[in-house]
N, C-alpha and C positions, 0 to 999 in steps of 0.2 A: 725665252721671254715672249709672253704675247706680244702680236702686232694689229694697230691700229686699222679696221673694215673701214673706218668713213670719220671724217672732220667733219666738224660745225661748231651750232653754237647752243644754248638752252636759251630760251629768251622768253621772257612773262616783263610786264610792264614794259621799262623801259631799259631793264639789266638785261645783258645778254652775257654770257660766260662762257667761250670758247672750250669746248667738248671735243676728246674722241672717242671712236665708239667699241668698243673690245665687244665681240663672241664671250660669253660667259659659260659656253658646251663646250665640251672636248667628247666628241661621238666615238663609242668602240665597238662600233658597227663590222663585224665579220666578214667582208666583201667578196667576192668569187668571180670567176671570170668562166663567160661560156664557152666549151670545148667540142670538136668531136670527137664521142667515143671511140672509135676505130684508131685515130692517132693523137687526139690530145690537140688538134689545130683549132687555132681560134676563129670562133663566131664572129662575122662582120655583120651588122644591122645597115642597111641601105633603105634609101627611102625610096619606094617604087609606085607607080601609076595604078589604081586596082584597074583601068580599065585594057590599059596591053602589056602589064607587068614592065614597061620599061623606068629606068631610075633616072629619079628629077632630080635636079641641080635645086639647090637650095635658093637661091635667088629667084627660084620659078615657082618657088611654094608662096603662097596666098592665104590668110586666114576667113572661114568662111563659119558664120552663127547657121544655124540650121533651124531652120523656122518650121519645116513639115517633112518629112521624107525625103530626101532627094533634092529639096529645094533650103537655097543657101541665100544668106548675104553678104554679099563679098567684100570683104575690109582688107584693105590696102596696109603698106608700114608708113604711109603718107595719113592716113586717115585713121592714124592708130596713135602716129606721133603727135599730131592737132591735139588729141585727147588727155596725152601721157599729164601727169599731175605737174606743175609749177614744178621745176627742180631748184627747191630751196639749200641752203646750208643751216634751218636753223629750225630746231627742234620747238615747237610752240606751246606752251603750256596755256591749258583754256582752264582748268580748274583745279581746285584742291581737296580731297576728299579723305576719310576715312579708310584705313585699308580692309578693314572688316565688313565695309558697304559693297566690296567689289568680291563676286563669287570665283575661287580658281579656276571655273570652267572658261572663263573668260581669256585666261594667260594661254598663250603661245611659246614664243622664245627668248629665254635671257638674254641680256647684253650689260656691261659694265661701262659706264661714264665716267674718263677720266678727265683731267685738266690738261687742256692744251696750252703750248710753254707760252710762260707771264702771264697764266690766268689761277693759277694758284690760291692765290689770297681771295677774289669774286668766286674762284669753288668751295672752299672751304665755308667761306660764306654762307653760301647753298644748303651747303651737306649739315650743318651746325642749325641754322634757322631750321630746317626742314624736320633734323631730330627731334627739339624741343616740342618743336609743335605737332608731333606723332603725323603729319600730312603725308598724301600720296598726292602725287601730279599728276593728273591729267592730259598728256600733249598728242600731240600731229605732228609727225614729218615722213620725209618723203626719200626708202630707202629701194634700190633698186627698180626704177620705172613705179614706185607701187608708193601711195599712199598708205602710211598705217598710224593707226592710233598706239599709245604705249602708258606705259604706268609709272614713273620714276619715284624710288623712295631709296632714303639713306640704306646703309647697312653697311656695320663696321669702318666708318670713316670714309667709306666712297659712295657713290651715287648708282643702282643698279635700275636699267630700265626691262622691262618685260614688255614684249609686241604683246597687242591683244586683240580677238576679235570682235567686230563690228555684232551687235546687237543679231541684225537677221542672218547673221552666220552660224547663233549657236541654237540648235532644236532645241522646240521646247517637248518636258518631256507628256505634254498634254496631248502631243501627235503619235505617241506608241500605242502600238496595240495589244495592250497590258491588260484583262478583263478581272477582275478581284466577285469570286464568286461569292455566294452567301457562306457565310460559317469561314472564309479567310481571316476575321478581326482574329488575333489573337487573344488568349485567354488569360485572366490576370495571373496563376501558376507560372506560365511558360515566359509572359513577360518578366518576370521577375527572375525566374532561370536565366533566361537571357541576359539582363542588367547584369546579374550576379557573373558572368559568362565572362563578359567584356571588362567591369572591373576588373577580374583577375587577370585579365592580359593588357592593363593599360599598361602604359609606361612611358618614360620621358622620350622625346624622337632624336632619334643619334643615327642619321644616314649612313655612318662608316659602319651599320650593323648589317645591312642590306647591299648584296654584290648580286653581278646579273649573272647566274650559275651558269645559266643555257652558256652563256659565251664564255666562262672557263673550262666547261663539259667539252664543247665545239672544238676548243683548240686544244687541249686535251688529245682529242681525238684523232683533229688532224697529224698534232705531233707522232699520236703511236702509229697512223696509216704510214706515213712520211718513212717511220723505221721497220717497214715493211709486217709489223705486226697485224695476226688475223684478226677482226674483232666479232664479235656474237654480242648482239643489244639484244636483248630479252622484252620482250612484246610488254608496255605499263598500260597497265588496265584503266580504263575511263570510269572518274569517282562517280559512284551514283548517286543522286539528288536525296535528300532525306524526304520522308515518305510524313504525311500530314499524321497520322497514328504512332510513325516512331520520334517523334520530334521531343516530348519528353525524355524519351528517353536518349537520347542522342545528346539532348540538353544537361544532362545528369551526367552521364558516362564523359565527356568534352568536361566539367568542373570537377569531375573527380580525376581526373587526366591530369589537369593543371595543380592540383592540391598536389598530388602523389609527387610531381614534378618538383613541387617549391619545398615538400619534405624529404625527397631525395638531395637535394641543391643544398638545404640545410642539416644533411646526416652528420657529417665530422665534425662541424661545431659543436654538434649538441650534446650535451654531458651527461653522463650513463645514468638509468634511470635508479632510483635511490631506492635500499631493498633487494637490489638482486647479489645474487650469490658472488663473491670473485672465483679464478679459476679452481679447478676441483684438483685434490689431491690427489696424485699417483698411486699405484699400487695398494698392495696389502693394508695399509696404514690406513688410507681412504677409510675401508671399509670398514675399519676398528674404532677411527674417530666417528664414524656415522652412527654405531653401534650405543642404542642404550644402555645408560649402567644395571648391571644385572640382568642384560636380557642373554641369550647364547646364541653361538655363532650357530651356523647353518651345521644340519646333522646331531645339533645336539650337545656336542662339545661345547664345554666352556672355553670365554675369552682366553688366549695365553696373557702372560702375565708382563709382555713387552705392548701390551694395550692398554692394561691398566694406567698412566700415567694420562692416556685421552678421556679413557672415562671420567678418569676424574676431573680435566677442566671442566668433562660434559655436567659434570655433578653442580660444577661451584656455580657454573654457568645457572642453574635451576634452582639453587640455593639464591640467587638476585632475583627471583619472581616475588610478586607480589605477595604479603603475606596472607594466611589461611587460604592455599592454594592445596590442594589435596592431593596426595599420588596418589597414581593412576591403579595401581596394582601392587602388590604386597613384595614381591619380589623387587621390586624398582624402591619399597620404603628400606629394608636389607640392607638392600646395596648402599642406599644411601647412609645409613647407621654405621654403617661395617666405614665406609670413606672416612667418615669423618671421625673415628674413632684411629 
């Protein structure tokens, strides 16, 4: 069962709704620890002086902003703490907005809002008003020494906040040096490849279709090191860029890629095409029922007379054509006379 990072309270107007605050991540981060090679002994990091290599006591460290080279201003944990933000217990909401007015470049880290005991009924509250009215909140509080702004909006019955970043924390992308030569507009052909491209791979977003492979490969791996097996990785080749001359066709080959895809996907459904032949008859027989009436087997010989019974459906079969249908050759009109008599 998750445990509660931090109490308080959600407060706009004059309601305040006792909150606590859940981690909404669970990280499956691969972590490692540093060795030396020669016997596998662990790496100790110490904190050391650059000027005579010797190791400072932690109490002796100082934080200092660096203004030029070498030249520092030295901040104290006295004159860090003056500064540290108001340590409130109550999350602030300052507005209500739109969720689609706020870009996801903005979000940070999840976290889940639940009801602290006897506030049930004032959350519920919340979570109910906040649905109907499609609204995102806007607030301010203050978690770990650190002021941050957050987003809070329903989802499935409880209240999910997301930290997010302050306006001059996220680049604009007007600061890259991104140069778009002449002749980069696309051309309306390839636009329209394109469109056609991405239609064919929309599809509804279902996250449990997407796993993080590196980290099932990774431990994978380490399992087979662990049972002393050799391994041999095979050098993967870095994809190269498509080329402005092959983008047509790159554009074509990628939708014909996905069609073949969704006609393979759909092969056993699909019911046999109407017109074709069913399986071929075995043997001797085969070749006697294939055989026109009246015409003769290979070498010259006449059909034997354990054939005759096929030619003849072949006959009745050709006797259903259309009338004033003319045979083909005079021997084939024979046979046919000779049958039916």
């Amino acid at each position: 069962m998750a445990r509660a990072i931090w109490t308080g309270s959600v407060s706009f107007g004059l309601l305040n709704v006792p909150v606590k605050l859940y981690s909404a991540v669970s990280r499956k981060n691969v972590s490692f620890r540093e060795l030396r090679k020669a016997d596998s002994s662990r790496i100790r990091h110490r904190r050391v002086a650059e000027e005579d290599g010797e190791e400072v006591a932690y109490e002796d460290i100082v934080k200092g902003y660096e203004l030029a080279p070498e030249q520092y201003v030295i901040l104290t944990r006295e004159d860090l703490e003056e500064l540290d933000p108001k340590k409130t217990r109550a999350i602030e909401i300052e507005d209500f907005v739109d969720l689609d007015e706020i870009d996801p470049i903005y979000f940070d880290h999840p976290y889940y809002l639940g009801p602290d005991k006897g506030a049930e009924k004032a959350y519920s509250l919340l979570v109910h008003a906040m649905t109907e009215q499609r609204k995102v909140a806007i607030a301010r509080f203050v978690l770990r020494n650190k002021e941050n702004l957050a987003a809070i909006r329903p989802m499935d019955g409880v209240l999910t906040m997301a930290t997010m970043r302050f306006a001059d924390e996220v680049v604009s992308p007007e600061t890259l040096d991104v140069l778009f030569e002449d002749g980069t507009e696309p051309k309306e052909r390839e636009l329209e490849m394109a469109k056609q491209l991405i239609d064919s791979l929309a599809s509804d977003f279902d996250p449990s279709r997407y796993r993080d492979e590196y980290r099932e490969e990774l431990l994978a791996l380490i399992e087979r090191k662990a049972k002393g097996e050799e391994l041999v990785v095979p050098a993967a080749a870095a994809p190269e860029p498509t080329k402005a001359p092959d983008l047509m066709a790159a554009l074509e080959e990628s939708l014909a890629a996905v069609k073949s895809e969704e006609l393979g996907a759909g092969a056993p459904d699909a019911p046999a095409p109407q017109g074709k032949a069913g399986p071929k008859p075995k043997g001797k027989a085969a070749s006697a029922g294939k055989a026109k009436p009246g015409t003769k087997a290979a070498g010259g010989a006449k059909p034997k007379r354990s054939a005759k019974p096929k030619a003849k459906a072949k006959v009745r079969a050709k006797a259903s054509a259309p009338a004033g249908t003319k045979p083909k050759s005079r021997a084939k009109s024979k046979s046919k006379a000779k049958t039916t008599k």
